[in-house]
C-alpha positions in Angstrom: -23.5 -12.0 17.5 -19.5 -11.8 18.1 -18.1 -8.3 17.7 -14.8 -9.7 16.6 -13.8 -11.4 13.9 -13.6 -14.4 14.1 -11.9 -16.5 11.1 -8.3 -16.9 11.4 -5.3 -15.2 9.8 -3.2 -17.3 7.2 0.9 -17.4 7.0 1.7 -15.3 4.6 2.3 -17.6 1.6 5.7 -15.9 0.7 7.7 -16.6 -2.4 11.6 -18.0 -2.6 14.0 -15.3 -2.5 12.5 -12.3 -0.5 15.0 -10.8 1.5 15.4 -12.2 5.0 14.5 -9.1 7.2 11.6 -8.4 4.7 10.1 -12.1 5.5 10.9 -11.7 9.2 8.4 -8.2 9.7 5.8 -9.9 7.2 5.7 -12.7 9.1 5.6 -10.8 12.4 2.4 -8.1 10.5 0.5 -11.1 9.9 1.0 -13.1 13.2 0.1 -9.7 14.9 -3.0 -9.0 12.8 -4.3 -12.6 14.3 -3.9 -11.9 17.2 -5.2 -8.8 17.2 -8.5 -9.9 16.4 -9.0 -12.7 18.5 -8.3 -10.3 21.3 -10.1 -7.2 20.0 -13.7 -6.2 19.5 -14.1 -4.7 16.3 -14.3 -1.4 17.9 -11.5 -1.3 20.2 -9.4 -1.7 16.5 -10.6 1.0 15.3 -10.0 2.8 18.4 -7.8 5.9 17.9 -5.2 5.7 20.6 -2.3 8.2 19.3 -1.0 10.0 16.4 1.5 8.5 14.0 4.0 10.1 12.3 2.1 11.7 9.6 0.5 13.7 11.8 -3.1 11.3 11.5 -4.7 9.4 14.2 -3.2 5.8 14.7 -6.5 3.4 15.2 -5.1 0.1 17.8 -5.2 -2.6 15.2 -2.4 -0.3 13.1 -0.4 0.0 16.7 -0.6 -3.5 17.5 0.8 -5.0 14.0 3.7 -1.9 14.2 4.8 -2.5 17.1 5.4 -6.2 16.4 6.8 -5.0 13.1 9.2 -2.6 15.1 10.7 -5.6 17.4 11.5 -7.6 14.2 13.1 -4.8 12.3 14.9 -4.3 15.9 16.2 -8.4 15.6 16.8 -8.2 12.1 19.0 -5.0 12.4 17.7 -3.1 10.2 16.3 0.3 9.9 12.4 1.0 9.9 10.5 4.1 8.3 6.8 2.9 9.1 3.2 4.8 8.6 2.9 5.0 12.6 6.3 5.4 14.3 8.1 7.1 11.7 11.8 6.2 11.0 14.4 3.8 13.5 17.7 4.5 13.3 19.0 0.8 13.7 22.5 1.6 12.3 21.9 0.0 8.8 22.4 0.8 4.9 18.9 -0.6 4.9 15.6 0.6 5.8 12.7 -1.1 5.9 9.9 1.1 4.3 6.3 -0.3 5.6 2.8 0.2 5.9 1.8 -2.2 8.7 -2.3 -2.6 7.8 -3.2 -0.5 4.5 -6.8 -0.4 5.2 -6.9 -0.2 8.7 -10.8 1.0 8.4 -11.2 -2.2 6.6 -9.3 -4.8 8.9 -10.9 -3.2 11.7 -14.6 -3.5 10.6 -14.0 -6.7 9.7 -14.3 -6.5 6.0 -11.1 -8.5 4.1 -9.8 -6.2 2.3 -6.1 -5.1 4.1 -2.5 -5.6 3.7 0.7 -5.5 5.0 3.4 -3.2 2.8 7.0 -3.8 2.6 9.9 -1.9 0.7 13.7 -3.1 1.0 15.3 0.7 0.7 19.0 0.9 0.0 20.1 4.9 0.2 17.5 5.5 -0.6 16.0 3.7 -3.5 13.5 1.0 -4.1 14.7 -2.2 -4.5 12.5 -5.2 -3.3 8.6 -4.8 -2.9 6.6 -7.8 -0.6 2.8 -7.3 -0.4 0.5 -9.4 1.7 -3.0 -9.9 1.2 -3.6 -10.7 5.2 -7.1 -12.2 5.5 -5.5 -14.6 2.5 -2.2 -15.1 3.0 -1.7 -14.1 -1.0 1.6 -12.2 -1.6 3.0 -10.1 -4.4 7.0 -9.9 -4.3 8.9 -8.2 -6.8 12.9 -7.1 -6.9 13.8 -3.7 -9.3 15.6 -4.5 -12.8 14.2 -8.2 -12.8 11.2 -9.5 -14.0 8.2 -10.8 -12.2 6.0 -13.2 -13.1 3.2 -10.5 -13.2 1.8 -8.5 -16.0 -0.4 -5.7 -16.7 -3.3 -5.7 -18.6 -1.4 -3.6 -21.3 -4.4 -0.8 -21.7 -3.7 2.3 -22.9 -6.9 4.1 -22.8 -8.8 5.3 -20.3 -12.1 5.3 -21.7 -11.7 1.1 -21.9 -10.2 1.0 -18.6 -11.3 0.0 -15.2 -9.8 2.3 -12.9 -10.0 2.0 -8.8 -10.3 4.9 -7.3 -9.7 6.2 -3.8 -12.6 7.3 -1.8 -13.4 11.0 -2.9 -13.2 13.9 -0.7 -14.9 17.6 -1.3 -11.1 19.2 -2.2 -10.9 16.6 -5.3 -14.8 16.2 -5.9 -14.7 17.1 -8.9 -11.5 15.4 -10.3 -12.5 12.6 -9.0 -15.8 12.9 -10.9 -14.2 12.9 -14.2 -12.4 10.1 -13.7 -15.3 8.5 -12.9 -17.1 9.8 -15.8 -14.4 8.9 -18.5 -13.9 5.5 -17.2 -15.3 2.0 -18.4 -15.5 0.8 -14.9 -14.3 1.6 -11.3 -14.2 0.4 -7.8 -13.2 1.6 -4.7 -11.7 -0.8 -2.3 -9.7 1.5 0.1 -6.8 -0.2 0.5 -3.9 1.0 -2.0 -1.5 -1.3 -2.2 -3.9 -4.3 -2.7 -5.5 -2.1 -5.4 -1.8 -1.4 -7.0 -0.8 -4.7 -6.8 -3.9 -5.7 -8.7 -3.0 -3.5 -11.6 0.5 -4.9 -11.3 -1.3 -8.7 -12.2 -3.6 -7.3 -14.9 -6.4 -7.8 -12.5 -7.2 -3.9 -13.2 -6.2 -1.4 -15.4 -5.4 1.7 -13.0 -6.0 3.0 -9.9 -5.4 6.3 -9.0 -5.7 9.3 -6.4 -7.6 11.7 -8.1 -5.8 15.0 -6.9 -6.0 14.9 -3.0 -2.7 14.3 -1.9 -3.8 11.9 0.5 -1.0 9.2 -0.3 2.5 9.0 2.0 5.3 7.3 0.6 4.7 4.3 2.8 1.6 4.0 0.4 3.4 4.1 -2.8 6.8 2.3 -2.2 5.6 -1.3 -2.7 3.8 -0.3 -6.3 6.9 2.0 -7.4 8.7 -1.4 -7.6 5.8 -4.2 -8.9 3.9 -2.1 -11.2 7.1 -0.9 -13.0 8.2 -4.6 -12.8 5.4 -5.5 -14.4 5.3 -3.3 -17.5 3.3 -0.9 -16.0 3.6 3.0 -15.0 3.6 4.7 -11.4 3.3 8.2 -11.2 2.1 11.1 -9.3 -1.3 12.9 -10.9 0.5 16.2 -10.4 3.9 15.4 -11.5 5.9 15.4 -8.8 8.7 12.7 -8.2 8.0 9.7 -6.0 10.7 9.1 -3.9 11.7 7.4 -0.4 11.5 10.0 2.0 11.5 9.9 5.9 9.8 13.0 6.0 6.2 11.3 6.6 4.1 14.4 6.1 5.0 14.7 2.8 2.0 13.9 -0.1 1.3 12.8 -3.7 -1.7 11.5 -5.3 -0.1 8.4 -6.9 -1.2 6.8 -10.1 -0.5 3.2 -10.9 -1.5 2.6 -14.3 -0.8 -0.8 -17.2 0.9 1.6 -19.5 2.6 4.9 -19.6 0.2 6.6 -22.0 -2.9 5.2 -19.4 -0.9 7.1 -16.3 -0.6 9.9 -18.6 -4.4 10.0 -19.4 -5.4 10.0 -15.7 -3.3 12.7 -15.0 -4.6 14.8 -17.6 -7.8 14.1 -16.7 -7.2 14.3 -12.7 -5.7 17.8 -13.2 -8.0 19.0 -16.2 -4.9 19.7 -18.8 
């Protein structure tokens, strides 16, 4: 039995008008990815071979797609803040926000369930979100102030909703538990950004860190543009603000939610007020 996987990566299937450097390090994520597998056993990806920026381990398959992700930042000439290498100073305006494989566990193992994150940041603020779906190809792209041709399911109450949920650990054990509880449905898929784009279609109703600050902004910055864009909510559970921050230690537990008053309902909940 191989102990790679095997099927091939797709071109990221990438809609008209996405800004030209944020094509060029999508492209370059997915290409990477490919070859990354075909050249990798499933446990030499998930080999940790340094720490990233954030101060957690950095497994090879995340190394391999950032580094190609860094060369094409480099080309384009713009700046990078990414989840391993933290921020390059390239000289621009604009920075290049990026999560190179959300769900590196997954893409790793094998199971199809990662992506590649971009955010087109301009002093600061959010403009332009890509996200690829990279075993697929599928890609959500959305610009802030215009609308997308995505929408949210429109629920408003978590008791009808199905929420994804990241995995739960013992600090939020019990937060996460009453989401859980309170819920119609939920899922856990461990990979954010798919998850939040899949509220941003409708596809879900919410998903949420319940309380344990394990989201960095390179987690967050694609969904604080689609879901929005989408008639949807993005928060933090604990009410602090989400914003573009080079400081890659820094944490919220983001909720991305169809409507305000459903974002509002799993922070109550996730903090017990």
């Amino acid at each position: 039995m191989s102990t790679r996987n095997e099927w091939p990566v797709p071109e990221p299937e990438l809609p008209g008008g996405v800004d030209d450097a944020l094509a060029a390090v999508a492209r370059a994520a997915s290409a990477a990815y490919g070859s990354a597998r075909r050249a990798h056993t499933r446990a030499e990806l998930a080999e940790k071979v340094a720490d990233g920026a954030d101060g957690t381990p950095t497994m090879r398959v995340d190394q391999i797609v950032e580094d190609a992700i860094a060369d094409a930042a480099t080309r384009q000439g713009v700046n990078l803040l990414s989840e391993e290498v933290g921020f390059v100073d390239n000289g621009s305006a604009v920075t290049l926000v990026v999560d190179p494989v959300d769900g590196s566990a997954n893409a790793a193992a094998g199971v199809p369930l990662c992506c590649f994150a971009g955010t087109v940041a301009v002093d600061g603020r959010a403009i332009e979100a890509l996200t690829v779906w990279l075993d697929t190809g599928r890609a959500w792209h959305a610009v802030a102030g215009q609308p997308t041709p995505y929408r949210t399911s429109g629920c408003t109450s978590l008791a009808d909703a199905t929420v994804n949920l990241l995995r739960p650990h013992r600090r939020n054990a019990e937060a996460w538990w009453r989401v859980a509880d309170t819920a119609a449905r939920v899922r856990i898929l461990s990979t954010t950004v798919l998850e939040c784009a899949l509220v941003a279609e409708g596809s879900v109703d919410a998903f949420c860190d319940p309380g344990s600050d394990t989201h960095r902004i390179v987690d967050l910055a694609t969904a604080m543009v689609t879901v929005p864009a989408a008639g949807g909510a993005m928060i933090d559970a604990k009410g602090r603000l989400l914003e573009v921050d080079p400081d890659l230690t820094r944490r919220w537990s983001g909720v991305a939610a169809a409507t305000r008053e459903l974002a509002e309902q799993l922070a109550a909940t996730i903090t017990g007020g």
